[in-house]
N, C-alpha and C positions, 0 to 999 in steps of 0.2 A: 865099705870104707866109712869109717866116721867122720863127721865135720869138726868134731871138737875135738879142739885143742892143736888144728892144725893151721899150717899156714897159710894162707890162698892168696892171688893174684888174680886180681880182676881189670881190665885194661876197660877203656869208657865207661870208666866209674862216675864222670860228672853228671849224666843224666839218665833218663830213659832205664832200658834193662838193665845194662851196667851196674847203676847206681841201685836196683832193686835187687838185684844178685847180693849187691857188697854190702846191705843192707839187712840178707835172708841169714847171707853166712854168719855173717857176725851175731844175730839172733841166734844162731842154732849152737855157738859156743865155738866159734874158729880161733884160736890162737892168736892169731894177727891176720890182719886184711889190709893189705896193701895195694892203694888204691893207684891208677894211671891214666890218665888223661892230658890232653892237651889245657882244657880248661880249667882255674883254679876254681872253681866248684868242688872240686878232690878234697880242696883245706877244710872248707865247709864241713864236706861228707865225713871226713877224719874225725874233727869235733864232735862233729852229733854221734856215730858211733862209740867213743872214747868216752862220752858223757852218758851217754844210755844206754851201752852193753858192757860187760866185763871183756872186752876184746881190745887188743892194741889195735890199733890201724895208723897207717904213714899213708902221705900222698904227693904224688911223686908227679910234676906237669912237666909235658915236652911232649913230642911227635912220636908215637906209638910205630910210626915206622922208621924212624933213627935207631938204626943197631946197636948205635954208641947207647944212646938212651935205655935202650933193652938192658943192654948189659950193666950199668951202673944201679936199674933196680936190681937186681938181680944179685951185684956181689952186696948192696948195701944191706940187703936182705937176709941175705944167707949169714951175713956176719953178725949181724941182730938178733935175726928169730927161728934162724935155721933153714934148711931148704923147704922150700914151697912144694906142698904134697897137692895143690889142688890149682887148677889155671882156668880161668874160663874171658878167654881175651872176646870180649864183647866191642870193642869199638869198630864202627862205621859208617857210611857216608851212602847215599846214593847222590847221582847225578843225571836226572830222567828225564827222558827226552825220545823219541822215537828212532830209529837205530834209519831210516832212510826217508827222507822224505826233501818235496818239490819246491826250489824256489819259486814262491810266485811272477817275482819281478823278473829274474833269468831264465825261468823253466829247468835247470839244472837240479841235478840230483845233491842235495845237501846233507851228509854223512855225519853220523856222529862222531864226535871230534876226539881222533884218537888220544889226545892226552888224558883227555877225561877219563876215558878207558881204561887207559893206563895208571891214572890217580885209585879209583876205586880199586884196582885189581893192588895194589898198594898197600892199603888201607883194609880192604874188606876181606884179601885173602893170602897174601904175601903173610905180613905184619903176625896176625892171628898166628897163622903155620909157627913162625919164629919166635914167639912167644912160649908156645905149647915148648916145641920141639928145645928153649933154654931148659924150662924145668925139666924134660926127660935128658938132657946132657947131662944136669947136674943131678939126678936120681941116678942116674947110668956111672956117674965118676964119682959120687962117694959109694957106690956099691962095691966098685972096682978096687975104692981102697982097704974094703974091709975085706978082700980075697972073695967076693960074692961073682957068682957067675949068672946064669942063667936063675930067675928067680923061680921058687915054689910054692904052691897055694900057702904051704903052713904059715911062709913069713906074711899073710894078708898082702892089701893092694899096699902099692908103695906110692901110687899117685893117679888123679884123676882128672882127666881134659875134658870142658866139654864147648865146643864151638855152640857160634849163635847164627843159627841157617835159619832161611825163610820160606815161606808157603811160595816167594817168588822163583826159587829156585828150578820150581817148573814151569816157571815161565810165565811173566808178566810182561805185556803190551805197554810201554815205554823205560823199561828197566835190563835193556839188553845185555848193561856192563854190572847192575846189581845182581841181576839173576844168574846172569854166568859166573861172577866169586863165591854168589851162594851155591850153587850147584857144584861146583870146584871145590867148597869146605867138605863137601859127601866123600870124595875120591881122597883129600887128603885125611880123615878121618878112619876112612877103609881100610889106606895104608899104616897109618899109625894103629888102628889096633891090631894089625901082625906084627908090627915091629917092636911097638914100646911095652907089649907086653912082656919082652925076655925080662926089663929091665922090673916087671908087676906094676907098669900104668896102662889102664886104660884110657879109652877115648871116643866121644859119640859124639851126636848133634842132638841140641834141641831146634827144632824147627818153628819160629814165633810167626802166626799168624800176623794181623793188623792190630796194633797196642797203642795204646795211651802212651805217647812218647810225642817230643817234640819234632822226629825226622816226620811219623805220618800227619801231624796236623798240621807240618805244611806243605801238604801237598792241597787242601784248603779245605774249610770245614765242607762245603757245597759239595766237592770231589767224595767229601767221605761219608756225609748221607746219603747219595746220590747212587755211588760207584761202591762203596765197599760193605756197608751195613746191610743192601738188599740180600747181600752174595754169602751175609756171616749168618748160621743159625740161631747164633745169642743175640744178633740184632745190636750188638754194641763192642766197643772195641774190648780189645784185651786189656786185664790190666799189669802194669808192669810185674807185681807184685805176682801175679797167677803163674808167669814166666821164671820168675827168682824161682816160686816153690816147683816146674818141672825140673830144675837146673840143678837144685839142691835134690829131688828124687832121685837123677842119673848119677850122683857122687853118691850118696848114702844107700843107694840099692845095687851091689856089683853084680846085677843077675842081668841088670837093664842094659842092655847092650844096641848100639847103632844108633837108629833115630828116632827120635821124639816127637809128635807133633802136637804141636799145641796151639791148634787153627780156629778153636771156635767154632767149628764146621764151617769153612770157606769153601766154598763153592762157585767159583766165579764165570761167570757164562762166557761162551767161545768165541 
């Protein structure tokens, strides 16, 4: 599938991978990039794109898990720049914390606090799912309209998803509620590439190790020489930028199929 001249949707575009994705695309000649976040960093991102690529970009702030809001990018989009052939809803949150542990002052067992749980799963894999699964409704319902049915190699890819999973996925010691949405994007990705293939989109994961991004630097600088550079083989974080170009590999190569890891060689001790 080509990236140029099409139209992509990137969702936590204000910072971190988000922002390096909508940044690669619009480098490699995407048609429009439409950006979505909560934060208006997105205006920003818009200008600088507009000003130093040949690429349209919109930037669209509200809550990536508002359906309303899904949907209002979506029709203003499609009525602009046409249907979105590429999604890669990157926004997320962790909220870390150790999934059981001892009041000192009660003795009591102190649980992590389901809303939390509930927030990330929200956010990190609800949201995402719904995102992807707008653009394969509306690749699915203008096909429909043109008498298309079940699609064929010759008409090429019609669209490509790709979620943003992590090396926590298999499980990180105080990320109970992160690693379980990122291991959840595996399963709903499995299913989507049976499914939205009839419609010719596929769907995979890139897997981003530990990155130059503001979610990992605060978990503190100490934490990340300490606890995470011993464990990486390049000895230094990822850059955002290294992530964008796995992301743009799995759209532009339709051979690459499933998942991606782009860990740095993380190897973290048991």
């Amino acid at each position: 599938m080509q990236i140029q001249g099409k139209v992509a949707v990137v969702t936590g575009a204000g910072s971190g991978i988000g922002r390096a994705v909508a940044l690669e695309l619009a480098r490699r000649g995407a048609g429009a990039v439409v950006l979505a976040d909560r934060s208006d960093a997105v205006r920003n991102l818009a200008g600088t794109v507009e000003a130093e690529q040949a690429t349209h970009a919109e930037a669209f702030v509200g809550d990536v898990t508002d359906a309303a809001f899904r949907s209002e990018v979506f029709e203003r989009v499609v009525r602009r720049y046409g249907i979105p052939r590429i999604c890669v809803p990157a926004a997320g949150i962790t909220r870390d914390r150790l999934a059981a542990r001892i009041d000192k002052e009660t003795g009591r067992a102190d649980l992590y606090p389901i809303d939390a749980f509930r927030q990330v799963l929200e956010v990190n894999l609800v949201a995402p799912v719904y995102w992807a699964l707008e653009m394969v409704g509306r690749i699915a319902q203008e096909r429909s309209a043109r008498g298309l049915k079940k699609w064929e190699p010759e008409e090429h890819v019609q669209g490509t998803i790709v979620f943003i999973g992590s090396v926590s996925s298999q499980g990180n010691k105080g990320q109970i509620a992160y690693a379980a949405t990122k291991a959840a994007l595996q399963g709903a990705a499995a299913t989507l590439t049976k499914e939205a293939i009839y419609y010719g989109v596929r769907c995979g994961v890139v897997h981003p190790g530990f990155t130059d991004t503001p979610m990992v630097h605060a978990l503190g600088e100490d934490f990340i020489r300490e606890r995470i550079l011993p464990s990486t083989q390049l000895g230094r974080l990822i850059k955002p930028e290294e992530i964008a170009d796995a992301v743009c590999f799995m759209i532009s190569n339709s051979a690459v199929s499933g998942e991606l890891w782009t860990d740095a060689g993380w190897h973290p001790p048991a």
